[in-house]
C-alpha positions, 0 to 999 in steps of 0.5 A, a space after each residue: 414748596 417745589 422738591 429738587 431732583 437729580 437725575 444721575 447717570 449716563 448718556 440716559 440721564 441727558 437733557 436734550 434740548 428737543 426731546 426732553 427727559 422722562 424725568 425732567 417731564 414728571 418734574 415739570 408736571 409736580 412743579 419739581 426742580 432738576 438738576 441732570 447729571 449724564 456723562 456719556 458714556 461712563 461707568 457706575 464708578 465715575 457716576 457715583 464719584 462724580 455724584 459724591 462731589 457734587 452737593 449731592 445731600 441737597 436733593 430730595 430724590 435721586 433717579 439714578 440712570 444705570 449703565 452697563 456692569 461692564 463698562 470700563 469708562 468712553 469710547 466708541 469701540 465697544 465691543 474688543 477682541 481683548 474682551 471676548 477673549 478673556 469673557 469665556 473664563 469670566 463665565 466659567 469662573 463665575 458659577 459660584 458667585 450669586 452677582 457674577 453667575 447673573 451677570 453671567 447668565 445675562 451675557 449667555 442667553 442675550 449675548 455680547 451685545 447688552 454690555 457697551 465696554 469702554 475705556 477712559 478718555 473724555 468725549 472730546 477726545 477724537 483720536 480713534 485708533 487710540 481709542 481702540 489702542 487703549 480699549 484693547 489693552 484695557 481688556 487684555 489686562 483688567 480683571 473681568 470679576 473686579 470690573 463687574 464688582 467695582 460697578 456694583 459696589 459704586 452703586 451699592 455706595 449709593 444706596 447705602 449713603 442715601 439711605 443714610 441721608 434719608 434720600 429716596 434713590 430710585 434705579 433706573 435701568 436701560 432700555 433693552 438692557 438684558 439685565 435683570 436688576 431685580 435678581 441682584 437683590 440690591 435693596 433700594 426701589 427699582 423703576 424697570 423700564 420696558 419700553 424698547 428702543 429702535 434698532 438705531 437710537 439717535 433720535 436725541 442725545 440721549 437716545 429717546 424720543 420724545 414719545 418715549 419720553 412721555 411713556 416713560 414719565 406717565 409710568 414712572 407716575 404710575 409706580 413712584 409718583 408720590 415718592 416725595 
């Protein structure tokens, strides 16, 4: 009897109509069905709530594509003066905390550039100089450690309630993304995703080609393919 998939997350977690998803090929290949949920640009609260509302305890396995600890929501800025000026204190702060201290060692040694920052509006929504309006405020007023906290409870939620439900969550991180998952002892399956992307990532909407596709799948096999 054919098992049902989510796969969850952001603009990673898309089915493009040409290339495909890594996920959405392994589950062709185990006669699985799938359901794709990736809202562009989001964060792991809107992610997680999101997923709440759904009938999420249907599935027999969720793939969680994660995003950036440090996303605040959509836009196209993603990188703000609002927020490299507050991050030196984050960094500093952040010494004594075992998530905050990785995350900060993470932003130390690869830079601002792994972690998209964004702010609430829909994809739809086109006004750019408020876009970058709304960006800039953001940051000049929202706590960077309740910012990375909030994310990592949201995900946390989720291990736990489908640990409760007796769902196999597997995390997916990014590719290129410098942050090192496993050192945050979150207790749940960790697929890590090594494979690159190019300097400039449009090949589909969501941002793999479709080798990239195939390369994923067969070593997600490899690692979890009897996982239902």
């Amino acid at each position: 009897m054919p098992k049902e998939v989510l796969v969850a997350g952001d603009s990673f977690a898309r089915l493009d109509p040409d290339a495909g998803h890594w996920a959405n090929k392994w589950c062709k290949d185990k006669g699985h069905q799938v359901t794709n949920l990736g809202i562009g640009g989001a964060n792991h609260v809107s992610v997680v709530n999101e997923i709440f509302t759904k009938e999420w305890q249907q599935y027999d396995l969720i793939i969680y594509c994660m995003t950036n600890w440090l996303r605040a929501g959509v836009s196209s800025d993603s990188k703000t003066s609002a927020f490299l000026k507050r991050i030196e204190k984050f960094l500093d702060d952040s010494e004594k905390n075992t998530f905050e201290q990785l995350l900060s060692k993470n932003i130390r040694e690869n830079g601002y550039n792994g972690f998209a920052l964004l702010t609430g509006f829909s994809e739809e929504y086109s006004n750019m100089n408020s876009w970058n309006k709304e960006t800039t405020n953001l940051y000049k007023n929202i706590s960077i450690p309740f910012l990375a906290r909030a994310n990592l409870f949201a995900v946390e939620t989720l291990i736990l309630k489908c640990k409760i439900a007796n769902i196999p969550l597997v995390l997916a991180t990014t590719p290129n993304d410098p942050t090192t998952i496993d050192n945050f002892k979150i207790d749940t399956n960790i697929f890590n995703i090594t494979q690159s992307l190019p300097s400039h990532p449009d090949y589909s909407k969501n941002h793999l080609s479709e080798d990239l596709h195939i390369e994923i799948k067969n070593k997600f096999n490899s690692e979890y393919g009897d996982i239902i």
